[in-house]
C-alpha positions as CSV (number, residue, x, y, z in Angstrom):
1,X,94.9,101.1,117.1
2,X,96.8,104.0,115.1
3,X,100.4,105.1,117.5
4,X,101.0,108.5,117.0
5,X,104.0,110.6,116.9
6,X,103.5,114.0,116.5
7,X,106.9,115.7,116.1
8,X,106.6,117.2,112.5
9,X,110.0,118.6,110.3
10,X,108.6,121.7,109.7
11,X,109.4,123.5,106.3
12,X,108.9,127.4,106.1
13,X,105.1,127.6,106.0
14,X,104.7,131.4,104.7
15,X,100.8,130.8,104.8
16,X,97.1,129.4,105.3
17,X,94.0,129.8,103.4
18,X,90.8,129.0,104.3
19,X,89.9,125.6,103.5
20,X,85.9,126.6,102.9
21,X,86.3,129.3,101.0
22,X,89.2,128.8,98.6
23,X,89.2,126.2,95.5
24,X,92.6,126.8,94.0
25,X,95.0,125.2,96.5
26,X,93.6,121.4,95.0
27,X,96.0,120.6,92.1
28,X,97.8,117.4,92.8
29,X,101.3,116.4,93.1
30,X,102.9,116.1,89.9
31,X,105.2,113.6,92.1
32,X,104.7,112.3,95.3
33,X,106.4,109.4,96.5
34,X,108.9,107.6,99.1
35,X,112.4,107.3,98.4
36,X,114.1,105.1,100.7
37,X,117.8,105.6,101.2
38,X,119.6,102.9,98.5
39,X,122.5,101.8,101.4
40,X,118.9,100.0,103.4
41,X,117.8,98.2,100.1
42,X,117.9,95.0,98.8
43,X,118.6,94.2,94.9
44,X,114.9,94.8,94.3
45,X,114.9,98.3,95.7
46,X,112.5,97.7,98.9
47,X,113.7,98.3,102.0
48,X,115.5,95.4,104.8
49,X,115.4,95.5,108.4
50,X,115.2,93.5,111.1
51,X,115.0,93.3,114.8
52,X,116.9,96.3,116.4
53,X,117.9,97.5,113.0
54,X,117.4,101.7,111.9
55,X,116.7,103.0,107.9
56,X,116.1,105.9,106.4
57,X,114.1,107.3,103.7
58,X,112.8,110.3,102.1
59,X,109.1,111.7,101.1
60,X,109.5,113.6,97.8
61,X,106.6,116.0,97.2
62,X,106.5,117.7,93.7
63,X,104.3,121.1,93.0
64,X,103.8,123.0,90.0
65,X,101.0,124.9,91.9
66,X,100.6,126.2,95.6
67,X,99.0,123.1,97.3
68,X,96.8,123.3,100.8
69,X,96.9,120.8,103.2
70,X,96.0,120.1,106.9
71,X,99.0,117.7,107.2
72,X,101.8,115.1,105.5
73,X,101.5,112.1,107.6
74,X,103.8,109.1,107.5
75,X,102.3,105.8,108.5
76,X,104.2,102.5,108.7
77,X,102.1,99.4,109.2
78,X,102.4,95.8,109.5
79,X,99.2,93.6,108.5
80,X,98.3,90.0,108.6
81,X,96.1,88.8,105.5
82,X,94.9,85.3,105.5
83,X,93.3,83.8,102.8
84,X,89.7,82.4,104.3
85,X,88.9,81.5,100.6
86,X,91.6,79.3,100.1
87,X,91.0,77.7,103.6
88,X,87.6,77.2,102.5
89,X,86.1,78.9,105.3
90,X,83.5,80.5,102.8
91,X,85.2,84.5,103.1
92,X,87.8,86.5,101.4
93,X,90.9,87.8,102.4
94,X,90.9,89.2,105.9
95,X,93.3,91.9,107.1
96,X,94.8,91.5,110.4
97,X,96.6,94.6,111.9
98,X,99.5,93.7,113.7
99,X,100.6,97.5,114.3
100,X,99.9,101.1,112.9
101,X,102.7,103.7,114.0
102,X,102.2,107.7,112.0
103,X,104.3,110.4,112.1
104,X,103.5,114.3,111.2
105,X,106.3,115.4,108.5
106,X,104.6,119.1,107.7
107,X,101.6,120.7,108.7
108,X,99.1,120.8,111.8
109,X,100.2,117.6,114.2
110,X,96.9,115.6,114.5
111,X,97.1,116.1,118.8
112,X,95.5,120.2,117.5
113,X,93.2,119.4,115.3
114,X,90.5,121.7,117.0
115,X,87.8,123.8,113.9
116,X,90.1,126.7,113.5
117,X,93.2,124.3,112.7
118,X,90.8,122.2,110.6
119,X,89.5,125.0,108.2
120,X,92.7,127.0,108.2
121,X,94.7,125.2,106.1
122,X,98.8,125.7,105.5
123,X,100.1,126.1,101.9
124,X,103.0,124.1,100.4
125,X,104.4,126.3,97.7
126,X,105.4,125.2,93.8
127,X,108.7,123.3,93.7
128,X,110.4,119.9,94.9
129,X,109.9,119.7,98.7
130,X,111.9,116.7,100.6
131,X,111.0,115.3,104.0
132,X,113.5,113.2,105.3
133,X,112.4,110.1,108.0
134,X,114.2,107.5,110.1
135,X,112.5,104.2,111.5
136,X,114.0,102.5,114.3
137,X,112.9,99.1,115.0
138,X,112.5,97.4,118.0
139,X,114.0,94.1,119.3
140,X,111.0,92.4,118.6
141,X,110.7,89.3,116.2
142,X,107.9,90.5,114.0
143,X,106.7,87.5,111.3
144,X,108.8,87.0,108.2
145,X,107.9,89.0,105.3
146,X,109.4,86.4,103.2
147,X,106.2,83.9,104.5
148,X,104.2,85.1,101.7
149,X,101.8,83.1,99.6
150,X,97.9,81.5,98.6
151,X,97.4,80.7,102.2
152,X,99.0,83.8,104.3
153,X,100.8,87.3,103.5
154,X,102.8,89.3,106.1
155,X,102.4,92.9,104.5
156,X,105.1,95.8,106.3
157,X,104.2,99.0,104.5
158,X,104.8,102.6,104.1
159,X,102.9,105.3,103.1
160,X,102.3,108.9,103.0
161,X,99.2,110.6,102.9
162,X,98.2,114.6,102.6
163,X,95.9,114.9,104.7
164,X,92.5,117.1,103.7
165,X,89.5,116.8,105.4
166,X,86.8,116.9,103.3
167,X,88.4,115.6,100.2
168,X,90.0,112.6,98.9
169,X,93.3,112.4,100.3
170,X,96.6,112.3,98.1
171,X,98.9,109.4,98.6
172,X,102.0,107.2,98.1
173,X,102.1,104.3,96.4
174,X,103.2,101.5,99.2
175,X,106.7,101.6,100.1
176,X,107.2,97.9,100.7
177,X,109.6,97.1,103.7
178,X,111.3,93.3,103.9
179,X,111.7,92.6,107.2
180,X,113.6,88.8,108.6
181,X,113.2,88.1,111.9
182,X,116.1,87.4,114.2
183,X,115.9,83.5,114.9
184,X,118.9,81.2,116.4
185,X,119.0,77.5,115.8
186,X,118.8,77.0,119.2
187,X,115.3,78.7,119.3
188,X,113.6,75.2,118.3
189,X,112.6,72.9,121.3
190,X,111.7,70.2,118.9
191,X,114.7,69.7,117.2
192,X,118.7,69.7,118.9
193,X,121.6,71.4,117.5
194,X,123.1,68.4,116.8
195,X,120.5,65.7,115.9
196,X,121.1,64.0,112.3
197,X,118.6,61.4,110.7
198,X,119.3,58.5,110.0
199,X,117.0,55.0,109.1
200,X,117.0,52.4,107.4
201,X,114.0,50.0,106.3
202,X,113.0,47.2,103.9
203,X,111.0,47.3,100.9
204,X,110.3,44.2,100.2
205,X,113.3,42.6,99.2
206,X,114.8,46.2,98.7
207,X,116.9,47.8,101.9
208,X,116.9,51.3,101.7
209,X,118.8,53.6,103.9
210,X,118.0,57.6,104.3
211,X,120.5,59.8,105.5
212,X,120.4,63.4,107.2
213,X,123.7,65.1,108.5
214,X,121.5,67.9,110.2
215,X,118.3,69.3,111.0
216,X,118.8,72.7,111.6
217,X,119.6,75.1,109.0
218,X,120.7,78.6,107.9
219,X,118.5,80.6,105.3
220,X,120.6,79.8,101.6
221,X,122.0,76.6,102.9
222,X,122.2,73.4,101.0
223,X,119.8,70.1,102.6
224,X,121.8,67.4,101.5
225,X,119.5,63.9,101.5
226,X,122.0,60.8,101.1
227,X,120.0,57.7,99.5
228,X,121.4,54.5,99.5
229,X,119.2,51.1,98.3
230,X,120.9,47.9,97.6
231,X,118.1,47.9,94.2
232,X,117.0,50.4,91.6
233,X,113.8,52.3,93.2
234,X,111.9,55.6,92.6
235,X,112.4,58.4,94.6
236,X,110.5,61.7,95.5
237,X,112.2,64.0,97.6
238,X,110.2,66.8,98.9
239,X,110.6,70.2,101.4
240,X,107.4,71.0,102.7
241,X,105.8,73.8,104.4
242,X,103.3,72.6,107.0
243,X,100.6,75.2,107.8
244,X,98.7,75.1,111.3
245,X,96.0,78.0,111.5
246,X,93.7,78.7,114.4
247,X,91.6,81.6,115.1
248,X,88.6,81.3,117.4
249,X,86.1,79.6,115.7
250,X,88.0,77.2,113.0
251,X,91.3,75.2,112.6
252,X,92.9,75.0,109.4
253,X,96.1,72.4,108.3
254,X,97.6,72.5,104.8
255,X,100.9,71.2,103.6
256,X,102.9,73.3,100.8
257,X,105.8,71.8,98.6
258,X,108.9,74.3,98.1
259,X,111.2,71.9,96.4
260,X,110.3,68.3,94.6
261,X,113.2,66.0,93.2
262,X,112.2,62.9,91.7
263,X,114.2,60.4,89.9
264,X,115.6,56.8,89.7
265,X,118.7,56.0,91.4
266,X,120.1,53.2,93.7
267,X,122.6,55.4,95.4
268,X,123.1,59.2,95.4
269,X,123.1,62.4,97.6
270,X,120.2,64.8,96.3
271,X,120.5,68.0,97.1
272,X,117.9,70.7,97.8
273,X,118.4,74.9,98.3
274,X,117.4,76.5,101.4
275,X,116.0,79.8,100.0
276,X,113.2,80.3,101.5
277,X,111.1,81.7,104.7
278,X,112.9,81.2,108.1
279,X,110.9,78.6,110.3
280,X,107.3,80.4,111.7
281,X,106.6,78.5,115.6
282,X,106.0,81.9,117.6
283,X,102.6,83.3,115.3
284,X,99.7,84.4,117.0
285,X,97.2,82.6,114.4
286,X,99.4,80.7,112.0
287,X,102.4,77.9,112.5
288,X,104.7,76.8,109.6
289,X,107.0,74.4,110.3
290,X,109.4,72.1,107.9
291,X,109.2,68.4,106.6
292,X,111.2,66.3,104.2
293,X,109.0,64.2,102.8
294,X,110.9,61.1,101.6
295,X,108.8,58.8,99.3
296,X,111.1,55.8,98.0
297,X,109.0,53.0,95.5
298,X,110.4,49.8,94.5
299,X,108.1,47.6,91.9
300,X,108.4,43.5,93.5
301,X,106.5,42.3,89.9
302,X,104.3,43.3,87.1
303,X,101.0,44.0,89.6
304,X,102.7,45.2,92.9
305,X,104.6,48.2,93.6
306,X,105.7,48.9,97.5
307,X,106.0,52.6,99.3
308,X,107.8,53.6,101.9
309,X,107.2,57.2,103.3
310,X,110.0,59.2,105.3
311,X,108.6,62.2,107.1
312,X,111.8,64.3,109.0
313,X,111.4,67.4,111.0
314,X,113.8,70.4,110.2
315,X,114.7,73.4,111.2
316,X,115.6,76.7,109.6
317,X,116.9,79.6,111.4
318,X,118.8,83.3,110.7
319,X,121.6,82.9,112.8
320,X,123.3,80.5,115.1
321,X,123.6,81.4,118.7
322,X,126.8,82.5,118.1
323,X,125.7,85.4,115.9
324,X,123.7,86.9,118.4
325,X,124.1,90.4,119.8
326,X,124.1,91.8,123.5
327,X,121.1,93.8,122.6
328,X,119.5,90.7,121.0
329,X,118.9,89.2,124.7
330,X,116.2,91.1,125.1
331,X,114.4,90.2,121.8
332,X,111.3,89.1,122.2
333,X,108.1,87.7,119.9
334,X,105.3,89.5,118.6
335,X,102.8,87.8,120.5
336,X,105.3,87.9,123.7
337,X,102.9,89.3,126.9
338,X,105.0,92.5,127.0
339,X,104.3,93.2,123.5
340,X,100.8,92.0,123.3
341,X,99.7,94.4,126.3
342,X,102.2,97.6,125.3
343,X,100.1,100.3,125.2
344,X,103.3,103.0,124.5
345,X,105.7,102.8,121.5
346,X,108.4,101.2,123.1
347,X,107.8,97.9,121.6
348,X,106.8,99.3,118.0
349,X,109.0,100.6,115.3
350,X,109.8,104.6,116.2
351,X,109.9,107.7,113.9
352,X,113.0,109.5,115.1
353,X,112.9,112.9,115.2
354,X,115.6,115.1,112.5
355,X,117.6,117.8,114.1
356,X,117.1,120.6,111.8
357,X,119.3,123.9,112.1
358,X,117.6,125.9,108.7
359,X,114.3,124.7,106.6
360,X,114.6,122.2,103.9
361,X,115.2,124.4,100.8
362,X,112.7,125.1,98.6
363,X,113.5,124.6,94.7
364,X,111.0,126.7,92.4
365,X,110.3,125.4,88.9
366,X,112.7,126.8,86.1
367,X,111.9,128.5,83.6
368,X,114.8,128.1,81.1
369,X,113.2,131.4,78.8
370,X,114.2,133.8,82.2
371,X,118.3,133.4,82.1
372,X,119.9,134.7,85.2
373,X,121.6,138.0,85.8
374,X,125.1,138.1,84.1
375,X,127.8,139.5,86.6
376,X,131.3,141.3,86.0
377,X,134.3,141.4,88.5
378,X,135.6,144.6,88.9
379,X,138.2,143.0,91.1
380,X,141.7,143.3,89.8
381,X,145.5,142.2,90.4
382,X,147.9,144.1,91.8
């Protein structure tokens, strides 16, 4: 279901045409795109928030000719895509949407669209035109948009679109939004704060020992796996993903590696970086959760080889408990019953409105053969 918000910045609008009779208000942007506001952006340019969290932006609409146009909507919208190929369940990607808020920027607000406001079209004259936005997200804990790969994507997109019935409409290229959830250690009812792992076992006549200070993490933290065997022996050490996905007809497990180290040691600390997706337990269709995978092989002769397989549950989280805000007591998940049943906008991201005193100014193109008037100051010192 599309949220509306129809509270449009309106730039002088001088005039309408018809949108039946006249063919010359059709000439495309020369640019039209979203410029978010560089203090919200990561190093590669797209936009961060999170939980609680506002940004800022700006639609920039190029004309060389006068343009006509029912509207400029700005629609922000979070998908689900899961792969049903990869899960073998015989389709292709299906798209899951998780919300769909729009604002009106310029034009007729979609609540009037009656015949008259539908045929009579307003004009956006030749020049740069710039429609400022803000975003406000609410204290909801959306799915990482870092969990992105052959199995599942969590797409958070903007996108601006000139509205004209009857015709193709212009848009934006996707403004792509990173969004990280708001997840304490403590949130994990599997693991505690303070459990290590620890074990030790025989392999054959090899003793092997496997060592965990902690299983709860911070995003860009270091797993540290201590390995101690009183023999030589192979080791594989592995961080998995572990994929649960369940939808009303079909169940789907698959396990993906993040990080592999394998060598030959009989004592040593192998280390692994935590740079990836926080920890996924409150989906609506999909789990992840995290593994190391310890596989340690000692050969006894020339024919046998033994294998001993460590499996360790771990956690990775945003924040400690600590870190956690007054406001953030009222986050919630996504699929939370107060979310799942909000028919309003009070648990989906918000357009705010901009105060504005005076239109947006309206830049005509220059022509650098017309030089300005020369002036001369008749003023003089006395």
């Amino acid at each position: 279901m599309v949220q509306r918000q129809d509270h449009p910045i309106q730039e002088m609008i001088t005039r309408h045409v018809d949108s039946l009779t006249s063919s010359n208000y059709r000439k495309p942007p020369v640019r039209f795109r979203i410029e978010p506001a560089p203090q919200y952006c990561n190093d590669d340019g797209h936009l961060i928030c999170s939980p609680g969290a506002l940004f800022e932006g700006t639609v920039l609409i190029q004309l060389t000719e006068p343009l006509a146009a029912v509207r400029l909507k700005l629609t922000f919208k979070l998908s689900e895509l899961l792969n049903y190929d990869a899960m073998k369940w015989g389709q292709r990607i299906i798209e899951d949407r998780i919300y769909n808020v729009r604002s009106v920027l310029w034009g007729h607000p979609s609540s009037h669209d009656t015949t008259d406001s539908t045929r009579s079209w307003p004009v956006m004259e030749p020049g740069y035109h710039l429609f400022p936005f803000t975003i406000a997200m609410p204290h909801v804990n959306y799915p990482p948009s870092a969990l992105n790969n052959t199995l599942v994507q969590y797409a958070f997109h903007i996108i601006a679109t000139l509205d004209r019935p009857g015709f193709r409409p212009f848009q934006t290229e996707p403004c792509v939004v990173s969004f990280q959830p708001k997840i304490p250690l403590t949130l994990s009812s599997r693991i505690t704060s303070c459990s290590a792992f620890r074990e030790e076992r025989q392999l054959g006549s090899t003793s092997i020992t496997i060592h965990i200070p902690a299983t709860q993490y911070h995003i860009g933290d270091t797993l540290r796996v201590s390995i101690q065997a009183t023999d030589t022996i192979f080791v594989s050490v592995s961080l998995e993903q572990h994929f649960k996905v369940t939808t009303s007809a079909f169940h789907h497990s698959k396990n993906i590696v993040v990080h592999n180290v394998q060598r030959r040691l009989e004592g040593e600390e192998i280390l692994i970086p935590l740079d990836v997706s926080p920890s996924f337990e409150y989906g609506r269709r999909v789990d992840m959760r995290y593994f190391v995978k310890v596989v340690a092989k000692s050969r006894q002769n020339t024919l046998q080889i033994k294998k001993k397989t460590f499996m360790v549950p771990i956690f990775i989280g945003t924040l400690s408990s600590e870190e956690l805000e007054i406001e953030d007591e009222l986050l919630v998940p996504y699929t939370d019953d107060t979310v799942v049943n909000d028919t309003t906008l009070r648990t989906k991201p918000k357009f705010l409105r901009h105060h504005q005193t005076e239109p947006l100014p309206l830049l005509p193109p220059y022509d650098a053969g017309d030089c300005p008037p020369g002036y001369v100051s008749t003023s003089t010192t006395r």
